[in-house]
C-alpha positions as CSV (number, residue, x, y, z in Angstrom):
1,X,0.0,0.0,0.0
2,X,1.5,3.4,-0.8
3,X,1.2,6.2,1.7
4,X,1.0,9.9,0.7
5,X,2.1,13.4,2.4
6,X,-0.1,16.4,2.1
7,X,1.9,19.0,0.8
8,X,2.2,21.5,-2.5
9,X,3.6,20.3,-5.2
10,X,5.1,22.8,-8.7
11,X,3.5,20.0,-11.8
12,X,0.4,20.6,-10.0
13,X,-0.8,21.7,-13.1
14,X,0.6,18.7,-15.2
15,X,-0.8,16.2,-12.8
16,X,-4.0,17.5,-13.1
17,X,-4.3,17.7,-17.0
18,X,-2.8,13.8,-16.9
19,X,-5.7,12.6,-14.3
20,X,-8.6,14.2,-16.7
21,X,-6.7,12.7,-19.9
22,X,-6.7,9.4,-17.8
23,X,-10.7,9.8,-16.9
24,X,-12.4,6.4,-17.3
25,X,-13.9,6.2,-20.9
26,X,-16.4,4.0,-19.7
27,X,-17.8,1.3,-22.4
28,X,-14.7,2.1,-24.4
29,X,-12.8,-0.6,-22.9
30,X,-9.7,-0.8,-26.0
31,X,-8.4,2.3,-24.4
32,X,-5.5,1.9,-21.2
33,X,-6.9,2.5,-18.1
34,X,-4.4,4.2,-15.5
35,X,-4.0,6.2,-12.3
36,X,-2.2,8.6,-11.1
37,X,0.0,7.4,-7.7
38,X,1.3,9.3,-5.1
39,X,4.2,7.9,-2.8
40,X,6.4,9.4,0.1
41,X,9.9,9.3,-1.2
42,X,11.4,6.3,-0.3
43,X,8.0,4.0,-0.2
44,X,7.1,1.9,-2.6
45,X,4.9,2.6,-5.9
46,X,2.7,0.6,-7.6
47,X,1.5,1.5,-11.3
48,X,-1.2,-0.7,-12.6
49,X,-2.7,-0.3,-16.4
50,X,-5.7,-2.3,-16.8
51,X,-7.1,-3.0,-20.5
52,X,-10.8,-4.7,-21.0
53,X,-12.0,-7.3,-23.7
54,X,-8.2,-7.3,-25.4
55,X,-7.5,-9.4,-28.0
56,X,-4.4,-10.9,-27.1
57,X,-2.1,-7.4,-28.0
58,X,0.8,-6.7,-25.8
59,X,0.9,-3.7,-22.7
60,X,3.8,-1.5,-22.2
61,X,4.8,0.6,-19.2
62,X,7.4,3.7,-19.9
63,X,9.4,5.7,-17.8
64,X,9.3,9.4,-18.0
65,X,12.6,9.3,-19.9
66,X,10.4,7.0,-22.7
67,X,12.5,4.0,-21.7
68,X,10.4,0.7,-21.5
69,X,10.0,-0.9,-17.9
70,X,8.5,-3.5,-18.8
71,X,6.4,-5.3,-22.2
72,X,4.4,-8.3,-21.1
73,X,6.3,-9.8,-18.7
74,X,9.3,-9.0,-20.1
75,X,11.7,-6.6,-18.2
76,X,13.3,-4.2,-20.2
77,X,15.3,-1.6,-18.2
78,X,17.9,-3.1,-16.1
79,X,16.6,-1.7,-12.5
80,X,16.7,-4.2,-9.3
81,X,13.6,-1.4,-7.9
82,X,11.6,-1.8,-10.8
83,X,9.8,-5.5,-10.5
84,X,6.6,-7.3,-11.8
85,X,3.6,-7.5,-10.2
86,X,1.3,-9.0,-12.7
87,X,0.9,-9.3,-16.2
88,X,-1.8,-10.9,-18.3
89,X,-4.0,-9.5,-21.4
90,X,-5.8,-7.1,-19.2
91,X,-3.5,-6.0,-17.3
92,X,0.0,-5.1,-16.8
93,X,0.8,-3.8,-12.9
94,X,4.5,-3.3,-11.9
95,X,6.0,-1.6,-8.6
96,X,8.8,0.9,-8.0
97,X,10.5,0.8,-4.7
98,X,12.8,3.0,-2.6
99,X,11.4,5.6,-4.8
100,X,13.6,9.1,-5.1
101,X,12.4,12.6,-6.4
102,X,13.9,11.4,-9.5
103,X,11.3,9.3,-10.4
104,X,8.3,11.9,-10.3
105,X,7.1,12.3,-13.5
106,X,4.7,11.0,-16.3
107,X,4.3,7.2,-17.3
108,X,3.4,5.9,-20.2
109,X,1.1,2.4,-20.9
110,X,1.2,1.9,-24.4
111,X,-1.3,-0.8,-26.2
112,X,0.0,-2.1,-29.1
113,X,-3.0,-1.8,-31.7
114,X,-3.3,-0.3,-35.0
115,X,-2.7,2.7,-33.9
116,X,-1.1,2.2,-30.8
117,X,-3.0,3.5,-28.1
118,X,-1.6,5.3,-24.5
119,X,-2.6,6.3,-21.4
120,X,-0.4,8.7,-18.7
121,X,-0.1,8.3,-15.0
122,X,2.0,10.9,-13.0
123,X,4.1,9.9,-10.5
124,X,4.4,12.6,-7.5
125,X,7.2,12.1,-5.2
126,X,6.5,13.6,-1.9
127,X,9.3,14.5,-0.2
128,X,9.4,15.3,3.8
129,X,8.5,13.1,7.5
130,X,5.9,10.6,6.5
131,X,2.8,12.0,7.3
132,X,1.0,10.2,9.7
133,X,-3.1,9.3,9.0
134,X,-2.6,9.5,5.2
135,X,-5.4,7.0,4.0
136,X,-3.4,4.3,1.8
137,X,-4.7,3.9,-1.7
138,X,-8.4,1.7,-1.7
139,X,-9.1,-1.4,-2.9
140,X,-12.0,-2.9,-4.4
141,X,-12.8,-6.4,-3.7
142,X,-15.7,-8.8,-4.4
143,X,-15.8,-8.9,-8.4
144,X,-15.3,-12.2,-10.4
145,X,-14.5,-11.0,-14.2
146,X,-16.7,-11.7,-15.8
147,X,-19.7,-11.8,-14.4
148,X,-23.4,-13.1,-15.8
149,X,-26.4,-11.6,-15.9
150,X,-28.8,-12.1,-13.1
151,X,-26.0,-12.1,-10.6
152,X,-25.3,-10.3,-7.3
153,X,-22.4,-8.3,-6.9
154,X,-21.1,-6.9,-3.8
155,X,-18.3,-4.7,-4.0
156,X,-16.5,-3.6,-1.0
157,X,-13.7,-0.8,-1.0
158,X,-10.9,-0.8,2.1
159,X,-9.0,2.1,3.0
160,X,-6.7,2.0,5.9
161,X,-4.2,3.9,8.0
162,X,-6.6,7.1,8.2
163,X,-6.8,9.8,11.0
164,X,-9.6,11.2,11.4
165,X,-11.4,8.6,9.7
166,X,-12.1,9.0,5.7
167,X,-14.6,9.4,3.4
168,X,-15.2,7.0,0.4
169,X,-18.3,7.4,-2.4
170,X,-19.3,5.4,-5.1
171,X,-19.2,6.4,-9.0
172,X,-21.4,4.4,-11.4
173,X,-19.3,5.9,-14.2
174,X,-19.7,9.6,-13.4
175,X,-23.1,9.4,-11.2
176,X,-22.6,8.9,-7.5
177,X,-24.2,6.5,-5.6
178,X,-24.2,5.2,-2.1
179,X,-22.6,2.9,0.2
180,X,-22.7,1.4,3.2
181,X,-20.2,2.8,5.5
182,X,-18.3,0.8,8.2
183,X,-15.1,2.3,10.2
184,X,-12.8,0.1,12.4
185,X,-10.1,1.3,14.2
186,X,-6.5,-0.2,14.2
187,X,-4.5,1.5,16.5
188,X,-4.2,5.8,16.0
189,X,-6.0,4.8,12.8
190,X,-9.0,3.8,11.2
191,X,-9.6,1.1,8.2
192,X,-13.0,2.5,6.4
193,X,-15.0,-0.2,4.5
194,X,-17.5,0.9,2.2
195,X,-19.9,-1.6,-0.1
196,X,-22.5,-1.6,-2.6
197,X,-24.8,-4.3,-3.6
198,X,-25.9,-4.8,-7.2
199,X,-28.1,-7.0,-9.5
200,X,-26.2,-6.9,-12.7
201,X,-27.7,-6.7,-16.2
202,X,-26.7,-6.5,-19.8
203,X,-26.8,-2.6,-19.5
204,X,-24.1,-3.1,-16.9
205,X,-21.3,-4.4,-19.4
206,X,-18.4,-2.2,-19.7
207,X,-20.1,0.4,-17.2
208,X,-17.0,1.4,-14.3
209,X,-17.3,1.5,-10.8
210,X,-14.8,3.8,-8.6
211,X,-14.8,4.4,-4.8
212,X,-12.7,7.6,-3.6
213,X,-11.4,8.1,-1.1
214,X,-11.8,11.9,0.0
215,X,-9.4,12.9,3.3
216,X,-8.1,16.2,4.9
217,X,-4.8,14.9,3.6
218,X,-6.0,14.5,0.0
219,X,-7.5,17.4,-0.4
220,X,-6.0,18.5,-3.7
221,X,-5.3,14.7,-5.0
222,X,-8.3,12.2,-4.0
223,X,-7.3,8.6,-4.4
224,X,-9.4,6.2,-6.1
225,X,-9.7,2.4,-7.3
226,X,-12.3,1.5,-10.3
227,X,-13.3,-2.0,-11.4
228,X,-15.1,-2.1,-14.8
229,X,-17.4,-4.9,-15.1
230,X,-17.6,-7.1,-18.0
231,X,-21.4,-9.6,-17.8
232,X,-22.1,-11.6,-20.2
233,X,-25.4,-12.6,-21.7
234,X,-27.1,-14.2,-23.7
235,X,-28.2,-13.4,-27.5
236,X,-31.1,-11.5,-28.4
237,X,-32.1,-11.8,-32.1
238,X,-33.9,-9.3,-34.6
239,X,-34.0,-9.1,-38.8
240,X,-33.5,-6.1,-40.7
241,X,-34.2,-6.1,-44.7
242,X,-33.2,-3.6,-47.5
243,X,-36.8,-3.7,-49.0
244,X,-40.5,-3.2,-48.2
245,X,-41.9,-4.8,-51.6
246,X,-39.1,-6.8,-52.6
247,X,-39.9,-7.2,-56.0
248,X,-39.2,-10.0,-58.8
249,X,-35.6,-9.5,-60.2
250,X,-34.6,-7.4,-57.6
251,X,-32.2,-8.9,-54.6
252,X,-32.7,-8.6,-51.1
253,X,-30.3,-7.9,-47.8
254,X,-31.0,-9.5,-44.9
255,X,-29.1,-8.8,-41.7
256,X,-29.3,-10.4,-38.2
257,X,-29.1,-8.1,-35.6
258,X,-27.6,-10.0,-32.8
259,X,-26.3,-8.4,-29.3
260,X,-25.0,-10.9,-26.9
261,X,-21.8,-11.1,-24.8
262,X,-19.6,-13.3,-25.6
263,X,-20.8,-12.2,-29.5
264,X,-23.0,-14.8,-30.9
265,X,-20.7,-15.3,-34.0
266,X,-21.1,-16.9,-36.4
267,X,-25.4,-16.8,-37.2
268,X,-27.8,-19.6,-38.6
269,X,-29.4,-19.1,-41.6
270,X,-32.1,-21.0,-42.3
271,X,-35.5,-21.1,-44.8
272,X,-38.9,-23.0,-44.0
273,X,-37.0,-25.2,-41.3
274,X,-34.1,-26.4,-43.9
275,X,-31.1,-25.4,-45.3
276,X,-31.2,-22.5,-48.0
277,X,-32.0,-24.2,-51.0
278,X,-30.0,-22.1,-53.8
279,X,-26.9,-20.8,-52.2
280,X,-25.6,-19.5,-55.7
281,X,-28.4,-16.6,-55.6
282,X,-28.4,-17.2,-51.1
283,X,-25.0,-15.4,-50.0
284,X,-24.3,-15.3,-46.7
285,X,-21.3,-13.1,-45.4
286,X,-21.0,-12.9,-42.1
287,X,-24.4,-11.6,-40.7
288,X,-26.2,-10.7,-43.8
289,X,-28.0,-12.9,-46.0
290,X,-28.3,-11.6,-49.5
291,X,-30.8,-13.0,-52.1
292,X,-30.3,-11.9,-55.9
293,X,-32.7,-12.0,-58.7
294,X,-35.7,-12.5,-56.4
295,X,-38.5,-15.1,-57.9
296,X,-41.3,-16.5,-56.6
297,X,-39.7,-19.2,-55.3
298,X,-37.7,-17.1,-52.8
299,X,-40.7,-16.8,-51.1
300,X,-41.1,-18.2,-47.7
301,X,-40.2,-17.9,-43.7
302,X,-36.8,-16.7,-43.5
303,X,-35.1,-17.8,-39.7
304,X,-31.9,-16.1,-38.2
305,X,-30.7,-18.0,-34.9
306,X,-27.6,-17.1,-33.1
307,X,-25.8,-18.3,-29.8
308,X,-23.5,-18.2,-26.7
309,X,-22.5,-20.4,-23.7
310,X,-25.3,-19.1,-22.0
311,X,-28.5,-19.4,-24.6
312,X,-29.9,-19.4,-28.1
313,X,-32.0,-16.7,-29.8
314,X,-33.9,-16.2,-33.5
315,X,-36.0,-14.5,-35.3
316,X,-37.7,-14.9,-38.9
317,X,-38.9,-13.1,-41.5
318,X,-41.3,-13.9,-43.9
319,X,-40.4,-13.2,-47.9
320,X,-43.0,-12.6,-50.4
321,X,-42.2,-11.7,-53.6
322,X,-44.4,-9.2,-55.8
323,X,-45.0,-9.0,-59.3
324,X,-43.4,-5.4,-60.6
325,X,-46.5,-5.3,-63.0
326,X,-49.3,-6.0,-60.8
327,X,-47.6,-3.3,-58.3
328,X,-47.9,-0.8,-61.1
329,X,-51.5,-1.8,-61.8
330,X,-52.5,-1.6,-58.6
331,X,-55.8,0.5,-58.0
332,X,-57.0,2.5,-55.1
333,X,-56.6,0.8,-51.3
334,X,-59.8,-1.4,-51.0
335,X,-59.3,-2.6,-47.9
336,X,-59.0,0.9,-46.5
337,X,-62.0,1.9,-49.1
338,X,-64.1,-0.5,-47.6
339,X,-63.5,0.2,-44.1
340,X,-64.6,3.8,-44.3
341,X,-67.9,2.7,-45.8
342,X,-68.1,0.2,-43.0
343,X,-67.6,3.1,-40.5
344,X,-70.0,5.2,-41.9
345,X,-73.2,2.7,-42.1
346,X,-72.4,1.3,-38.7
347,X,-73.1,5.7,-37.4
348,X,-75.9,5.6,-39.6
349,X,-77.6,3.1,-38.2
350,X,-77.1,3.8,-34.3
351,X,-78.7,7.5,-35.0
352,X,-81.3,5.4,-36.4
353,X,-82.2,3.8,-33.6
354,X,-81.9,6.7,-31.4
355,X,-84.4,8.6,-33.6
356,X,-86.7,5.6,-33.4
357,X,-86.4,5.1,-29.6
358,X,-87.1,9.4,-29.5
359,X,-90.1,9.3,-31.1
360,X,-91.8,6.1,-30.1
361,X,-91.5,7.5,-26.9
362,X,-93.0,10.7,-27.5
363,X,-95.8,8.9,-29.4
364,X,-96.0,6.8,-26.4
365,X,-97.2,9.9,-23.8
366,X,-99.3,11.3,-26.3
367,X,-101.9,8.5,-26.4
368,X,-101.9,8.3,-23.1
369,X,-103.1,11.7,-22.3
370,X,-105.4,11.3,-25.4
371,X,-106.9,8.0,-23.4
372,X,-107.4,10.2,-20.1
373,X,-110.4,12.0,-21.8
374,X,-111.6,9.3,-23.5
375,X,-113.2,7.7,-20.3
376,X,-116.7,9.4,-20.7
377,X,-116.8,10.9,-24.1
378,X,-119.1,9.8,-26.6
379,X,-116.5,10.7,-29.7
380,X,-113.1,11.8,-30.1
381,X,-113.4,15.6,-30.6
382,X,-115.3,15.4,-27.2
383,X,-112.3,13.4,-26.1
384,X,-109.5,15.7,-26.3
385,X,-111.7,18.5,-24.9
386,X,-112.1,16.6,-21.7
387,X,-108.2,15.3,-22.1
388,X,-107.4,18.9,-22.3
389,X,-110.1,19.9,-19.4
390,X,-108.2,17.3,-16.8
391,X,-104.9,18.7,-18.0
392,X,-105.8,22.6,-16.4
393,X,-107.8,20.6,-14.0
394,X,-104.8,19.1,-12.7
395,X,-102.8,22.2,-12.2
396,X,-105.8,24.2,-11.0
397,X,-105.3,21.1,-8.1
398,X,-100.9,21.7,-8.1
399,X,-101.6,25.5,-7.4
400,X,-103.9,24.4,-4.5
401,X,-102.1,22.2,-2.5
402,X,-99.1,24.6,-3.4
């Protein structure tokens, strides 16, 4: 663990444009990943360049100077301080010991692609008493690269050596998040554990997780450990095509769309359940199947399957090929001609009915006031007097009782 000494440094400046340059990138995991490292002259310092999903192309750490340290596991600079701590595809970590003021200064990780891509991490020598209560730099614990989805993750970050006691928060790339905080002490100092629990996801591949540590002594220079998670998953399946109305003569693309982790590579193609019957016309390069010279024979159900370790997904499409002339030809839209007619009978007849029910109704009190005054009249004219003679009748009774 390397301690640090709070104090002012002149390539302030420097190491602060080299820790933004050195920012995680997130999902783009072909890029170094590096940190700066502060270490009290004469301790010990450990610079680690990590690397996710490489395929198999070398790591190199430089000196300040541009001599190589180290490529692979191969030592390249003959200094008994400078020593391997562990080298694989991902990563390439080595440590400097008895470090002097000579050492501060900017190192390079170098990935060997086409182009070669770097990453800095400055080296500040503090020089001075060791500062007592310095937090040493965190550490995160609990992953298992790589990880599937569906599982539960518990990351825990362990600071120790701090006094007063410090700080650590939780990044999901750049959003913070939070912990659960415990403090122990060990001595005049305190070891600080901090954890979070998660449920990971496909949306979780590549995303980076950093605790910092934030201290009265790191005011200027937090320290801070990430862990990028890699989960893999399984397939899911969809079919893009190059045509609406493929057409006869005409050729059609096909592409399956697969997203899975490891990469479902390479895809089935399939037609009606068998093998594609004409694989002169049938080309299939990589993902995409492409048809020339459609017929009518071409058409059919389509079927794209892909998988990984961990399942199988497809998807179909079906193909139907159209006669150029009879799309030409092709009236008005019948269907849609047809439902508008249907529409407008179905409104026709429910005010219809209304107007029916209206009027019957109507019809309905009128012969039965008609009937009142037919009781005791000897035709009908007499009838609707009498009707109409009850009628006042009845309201000469309502203003009474009122």
């Amino acid at each position: 663990m390397n301690r640090k000494l709070y104090c002012k440094s002149p390539n302030q400046a420097k190491r602060k444009a080299a820790a933004t340059k050195n920012k995680v990138r997130g999902s783009q995991s072909q890029f170094p990943i590096v940190h700066n490292v502060t270490v009290t002259e004469g301790g010990t310092a450990n610079m680690t360049c990590r690397v996710e999903h490489n395929d198999n192309t070398s790591l190199q750490w430089s000196n300040p100077a541009q001599q190589t340290l180290f490529f692979g596991d191969k030592k390249a600079l003959r200094d008994n301080r400078i020593e391997l701590v562990r080298a694989s595809w991902q990563e390439l970590t080595i440590s400097i010991s008895e470090v002097t003021l000579q050492d501060e200064g900017l190192y390079t990780c170098s990935l060997f692609t086409m182009p070669i891509k770097t990453a800095k991490a400055y080296l500040t020598v503090l020089e001075g008493r060791i500062h007592k209560g310095v937090p040493e730099m965190p550490e995160i614990d609990g992953l298992t690269k790589p990880v599937k989805e569906g599982d539960h993750v518990t990351l825990t970050c362990i600071t120790s050596g701090s006094k007063p006691a410090a700080e650590i928060r939780w990044f999901r790339n750049e959003k913070e998040i939070k912990g659960a905080k415990e403090v122990n002490a060990s001595g005049k100092t305190f070891t600080v554990k901090s954890s979070v629990q998660l449920q990971v996801d496909r949306d979780d591949d590549g995303v980076a997780y950093t605790c910092r540590v934030d201290h009265v002594a790191l005011a200027l220079s937090p320290q801070q450990a990430t862990e990028v998670l890699e989960v893999h998953y399984a397939p899911r399946v969809e079919i893009t095509h190059s045509a609406v109305h493929p057409q006869e003569g005409d050729y059609l693309k096909l592409e399956c769309v697969s997203k899975g982790n490891p990469s479902p590579d390479p895809v089935l193609w399939t037609k009606d359940g068998s093998e594609l019957p004409d694989i002169d016309r049938m080309i299939v390069e990589g993902r995409e199947l492409t048809i020339t010279s459609l017929n009518k024979t071409d058409n059919g159900t389509y079927r794209c399957e892909a998988s990984n370790h961990l399942g199988t997904s497809s998807a179909e499409y079906v193909l139907y090929v159209y006669d150029p002339n009879a799309l030409e030809q092709r009236g008005p839209d019948h269907a849609l001609i047809g439902g508008v007619v249907a529409v407008v009978v179905f409104v026709t007849l429910c005010l219809i009915i209304v107007l029916g029910r209206y009027l019957a109704r109507h019809k309905g009190t009128y012969l039965t006031n008609e009937a009142k005054g037919a009781d005791d009249a000897p035709d009908a004219d007499t009838a609707i007097i009498n009707a109409d003679g009850n009628h006042a009748h009845a309201e000469e009774k309502k203003e009474y009782f009122i």
